[in-house]
C-alpha positions in Angstrom: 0.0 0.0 0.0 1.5 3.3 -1.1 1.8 6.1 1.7 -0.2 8.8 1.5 2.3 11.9 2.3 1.4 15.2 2.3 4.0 17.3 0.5 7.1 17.7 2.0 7.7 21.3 1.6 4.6 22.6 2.5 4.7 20.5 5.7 7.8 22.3 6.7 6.2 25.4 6.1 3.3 24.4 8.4 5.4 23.2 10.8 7.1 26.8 11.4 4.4 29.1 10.4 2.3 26.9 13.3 5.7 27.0 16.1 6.1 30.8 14.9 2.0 31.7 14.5 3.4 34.4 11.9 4.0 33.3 8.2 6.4 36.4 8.4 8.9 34.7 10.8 8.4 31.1 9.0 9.5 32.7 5.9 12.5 34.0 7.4 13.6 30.9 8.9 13.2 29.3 5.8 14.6 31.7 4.0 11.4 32.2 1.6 9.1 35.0 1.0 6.2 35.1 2.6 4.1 34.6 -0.2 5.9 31.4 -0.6 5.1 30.2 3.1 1.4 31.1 2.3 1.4 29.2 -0.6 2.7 26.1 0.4 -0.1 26.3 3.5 -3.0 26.6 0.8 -1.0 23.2 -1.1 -0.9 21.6 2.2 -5.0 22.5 3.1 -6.2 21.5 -0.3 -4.4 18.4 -0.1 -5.8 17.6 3.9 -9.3 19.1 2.9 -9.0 21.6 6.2 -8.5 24.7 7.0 -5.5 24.8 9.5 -5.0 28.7 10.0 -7.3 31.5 11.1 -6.9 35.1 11.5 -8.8 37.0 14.5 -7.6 40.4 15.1 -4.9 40.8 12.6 -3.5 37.6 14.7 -2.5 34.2 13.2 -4.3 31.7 15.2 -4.1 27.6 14.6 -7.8 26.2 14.0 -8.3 23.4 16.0 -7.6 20.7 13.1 -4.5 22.4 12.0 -3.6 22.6 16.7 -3.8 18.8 16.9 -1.6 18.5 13.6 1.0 20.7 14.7 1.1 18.5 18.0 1.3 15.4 16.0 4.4 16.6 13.8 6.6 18.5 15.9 8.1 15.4 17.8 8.5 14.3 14.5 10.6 17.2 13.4 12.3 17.4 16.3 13.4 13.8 15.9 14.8 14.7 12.2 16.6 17.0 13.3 18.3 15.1 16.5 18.8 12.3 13.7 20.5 14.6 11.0 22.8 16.7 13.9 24.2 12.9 14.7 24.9 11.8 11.4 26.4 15.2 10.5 28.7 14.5 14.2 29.8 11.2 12.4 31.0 12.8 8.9 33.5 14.7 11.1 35.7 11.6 11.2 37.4 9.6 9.0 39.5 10.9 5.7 38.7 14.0 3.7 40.6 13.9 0.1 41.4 17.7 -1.2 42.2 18.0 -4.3 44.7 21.4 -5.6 47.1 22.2 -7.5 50.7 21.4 -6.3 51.7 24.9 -6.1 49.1 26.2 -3.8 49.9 22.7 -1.8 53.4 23.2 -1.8 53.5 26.5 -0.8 50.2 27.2 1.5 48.7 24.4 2.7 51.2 21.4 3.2 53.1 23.5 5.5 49.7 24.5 7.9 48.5 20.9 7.7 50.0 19.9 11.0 47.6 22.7 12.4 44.7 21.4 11.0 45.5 17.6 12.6 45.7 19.3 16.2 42.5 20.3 15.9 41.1 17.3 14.3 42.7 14.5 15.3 39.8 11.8 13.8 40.4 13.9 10.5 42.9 12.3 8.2 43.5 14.7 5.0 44.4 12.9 1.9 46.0 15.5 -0.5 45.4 14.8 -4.4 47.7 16.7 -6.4 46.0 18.0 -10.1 47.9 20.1 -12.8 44.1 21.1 -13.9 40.7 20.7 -13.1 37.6 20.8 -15.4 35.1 22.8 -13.5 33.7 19.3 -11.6 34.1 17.0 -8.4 34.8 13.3 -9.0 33.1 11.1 -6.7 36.6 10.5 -4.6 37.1 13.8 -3.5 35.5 15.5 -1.0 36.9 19.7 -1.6 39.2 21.1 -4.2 40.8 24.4 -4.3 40.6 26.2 -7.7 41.7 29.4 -9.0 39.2 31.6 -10.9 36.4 34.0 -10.6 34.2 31.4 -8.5 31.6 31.2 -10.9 31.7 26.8 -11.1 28.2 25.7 -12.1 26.4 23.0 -9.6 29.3 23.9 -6.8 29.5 25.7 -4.1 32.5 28.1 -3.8 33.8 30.2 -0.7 36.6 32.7 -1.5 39.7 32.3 0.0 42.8 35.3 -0.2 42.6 38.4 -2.1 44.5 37.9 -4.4 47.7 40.2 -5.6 50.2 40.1 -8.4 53.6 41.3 -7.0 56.9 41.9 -8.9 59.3 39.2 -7.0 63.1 38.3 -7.7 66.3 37.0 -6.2 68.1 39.9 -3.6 71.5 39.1 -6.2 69.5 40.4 -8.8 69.0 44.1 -6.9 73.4 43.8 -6.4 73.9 43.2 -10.3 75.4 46.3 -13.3 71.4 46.0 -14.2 70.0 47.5 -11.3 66.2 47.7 -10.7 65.7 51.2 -9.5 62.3 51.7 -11.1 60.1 49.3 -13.9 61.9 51.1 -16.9 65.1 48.6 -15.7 62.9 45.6 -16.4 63.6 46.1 -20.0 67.2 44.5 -18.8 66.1 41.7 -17.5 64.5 38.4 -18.1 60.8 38.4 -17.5 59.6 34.9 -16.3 55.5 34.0 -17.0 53.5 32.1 -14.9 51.2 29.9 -17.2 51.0 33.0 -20.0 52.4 36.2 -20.7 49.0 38.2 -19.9 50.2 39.3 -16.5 52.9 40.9 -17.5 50.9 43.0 -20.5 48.6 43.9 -18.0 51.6 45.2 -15.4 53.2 47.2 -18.1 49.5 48.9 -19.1 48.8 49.7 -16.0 52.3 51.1 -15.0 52.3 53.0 -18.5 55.2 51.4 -19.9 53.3 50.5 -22.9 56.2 50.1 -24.8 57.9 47.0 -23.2 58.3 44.0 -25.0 57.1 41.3 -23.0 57.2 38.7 -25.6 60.5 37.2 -24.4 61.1 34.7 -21.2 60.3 31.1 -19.9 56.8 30.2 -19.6 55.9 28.1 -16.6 53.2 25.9 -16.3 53.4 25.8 -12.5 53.5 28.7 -10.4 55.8 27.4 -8.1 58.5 26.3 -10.9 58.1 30.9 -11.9 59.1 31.6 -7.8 62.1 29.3 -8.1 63.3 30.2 -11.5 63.4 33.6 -9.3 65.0 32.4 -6.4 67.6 31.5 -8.2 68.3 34.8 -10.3 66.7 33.9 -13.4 64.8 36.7 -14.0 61.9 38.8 -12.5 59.0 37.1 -12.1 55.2 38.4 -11.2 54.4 35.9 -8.3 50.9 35.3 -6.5 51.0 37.0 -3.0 50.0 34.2 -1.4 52.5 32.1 -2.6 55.4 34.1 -3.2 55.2 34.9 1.2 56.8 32.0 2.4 60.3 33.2 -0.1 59.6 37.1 0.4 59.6 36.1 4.2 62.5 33.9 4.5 64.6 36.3 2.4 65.2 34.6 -1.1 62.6 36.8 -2.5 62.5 40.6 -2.6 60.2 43.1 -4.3 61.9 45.4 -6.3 58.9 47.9 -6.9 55.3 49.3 -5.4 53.1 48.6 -7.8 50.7 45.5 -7.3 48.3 43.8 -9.1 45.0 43.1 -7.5 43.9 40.1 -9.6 40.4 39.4 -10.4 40.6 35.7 -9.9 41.5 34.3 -6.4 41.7 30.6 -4.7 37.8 29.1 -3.7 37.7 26.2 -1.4 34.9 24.3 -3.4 32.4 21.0 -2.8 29.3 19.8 -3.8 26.4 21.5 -2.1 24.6 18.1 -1.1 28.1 17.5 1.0 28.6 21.2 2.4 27.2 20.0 5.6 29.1 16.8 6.3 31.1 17.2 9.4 34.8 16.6 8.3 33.8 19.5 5.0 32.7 21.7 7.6 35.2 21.1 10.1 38.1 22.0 6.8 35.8 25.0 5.2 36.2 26.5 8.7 39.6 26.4 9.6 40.7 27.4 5.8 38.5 29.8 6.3 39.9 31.1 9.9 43.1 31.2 8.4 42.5 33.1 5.5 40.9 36.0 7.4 43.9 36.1 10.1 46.1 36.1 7.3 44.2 39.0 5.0 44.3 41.2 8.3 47.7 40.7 8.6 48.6 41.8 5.1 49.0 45.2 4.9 49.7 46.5 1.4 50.7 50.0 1.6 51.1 50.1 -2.1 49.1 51.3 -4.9 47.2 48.4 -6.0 46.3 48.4 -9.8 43.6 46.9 -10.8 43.4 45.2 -14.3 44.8 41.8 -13.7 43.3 38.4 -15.5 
């Protein structure tokens, strides 16, 4: 015999607009309009046949069908909930796979990893290395970090850094005959890319050296392989801020000039919305997440920033 459900929604919305007595504070809950709440209460008392709501006095009032209802459901909700808080508790244990790109697991988030095990200790993280990504999340893996303008369809993305573009190179390279006292030196030294020349066009634009030929200089497919090509004196190289930090802050990096380029793409932790929930997801969103803004408060860029950047 099939069971005769009412539907689902609409029994929700019943269920607050009766705790509540306002359709008002039921919609907000629910995140709904109020219009919305109203019309899933008419779906639910066409499909019952009663009328569950009255007004009297510009009050909301249960009738007495829709009182004895309410009384019959609530435990019930109450129970989903106590179910789905427990099942959430047991997703925060176990293994959560991230997959990234090796650069931003090289240079951000291998080295903070110890931190994250401290606070998690039934948490084991399983990194997955990717050169790319195509816009989707396989069924092994649970959150991957891309880099883009966060517009993925059918995932959910949460920015990570701001991200900036800075001029970066060796210390040796400041000592050399081909100082670099302002960007019109650059034309004396190697430019390195990161992925594609584009950065480096839009640098010059913005600067107003329109006439520099950037069309010269390795091309690096990984942004850590550009930040060591650099360490090691090879040229000048436009590094990602949050990458470049760990060299600029031990010394093997310097940066020779102000300007800055505020990029319009940045790092998004992203999962699948039917998994944002799960414990060990949430437990990883929110210490990235912690991190990120300690770190962004701490970064103080006195610089001009430019904007521009791809």
């Amino acid at each position: 015999m099939a069971r005769r459900l009412p539907p689902l929604n609409a029994l929700k919305a019943f269920e607050a607009a009766a705790r509540h007595l306002s359709f008002t504070r039921a919609a907000e809950e629910l995140f709904v309009t109020q219009a919305a709440v109203s019309h899933q209460i008419k779906a639910l008392e066409e499909f019952l046949g009663l009328k569950l709501f009255k007004r009297k006095n510009r009050a909301l009032l249960l009738t007495e069908e829709g009182q004895g209802y309410f009384l019959d459901i609530k435990d019930i909700f109450i129970s989903l909930t106590e179910a789905t808080d427990r099942l959430l508790a047991r997703g925060a244990k176990g293994t959560i796979t991230v997959s990234l790109q090796p650069s931003f697991a090289i240079q951000w988030l291998v080295p903070r990893l110890a931190q994250f095990s401290e606070l998690h200790p039934d948490i084991d993280v399983r990194i997955k290395a990717v050169d790319m990504y195509e816009g989707s999340l396989t069924d092994d893996v649970d959150v991957a970090i891309y880099y883009g303008l966060g517009n993925w369809s059918g995932l959910r993305a949460d920015k990570l850094h701001t991200e900036y573009l800075i001029p970066v190179c060796s210390p040796n390279l400041l000592l050399g005959d081909k100082g670099l006292a302002s960007p019109d030196d650059l034309q004396h030294h190697t430019l390195l890319h990161d992925t594609s020349r584009r950065d480096w066009k839009a640098w010059f634009k913005q600067v107003g050296l329109r006439q520099m030929n950037v069309n010269h200089g390795p091309i690096f497919s990984h942004s850590t392989m550009v930040l060591q090509a650099a360490v090691y004196g090879q040229g000048v190289a436009l590094g990602h801020s949050v990458l470049a930090k760990p060299e600029i802050e031990a010394g093997r990096l310097v940066c020779p000039f102000d300007q800055v380029l505020l990029s319009k793409k940045a790092y998004y932790m992203v999962c699948k919305p039917s998994q944002a929930e799960l414990g060990k997801i949430v437990a990883f969103r929110e210490w990235m997440m912690s991190l990120v803004e300690k770190e962004q408060q701490e970064l103080v860029v006195d610089n001009p920033v430019i904007h521009g950047a791809d």
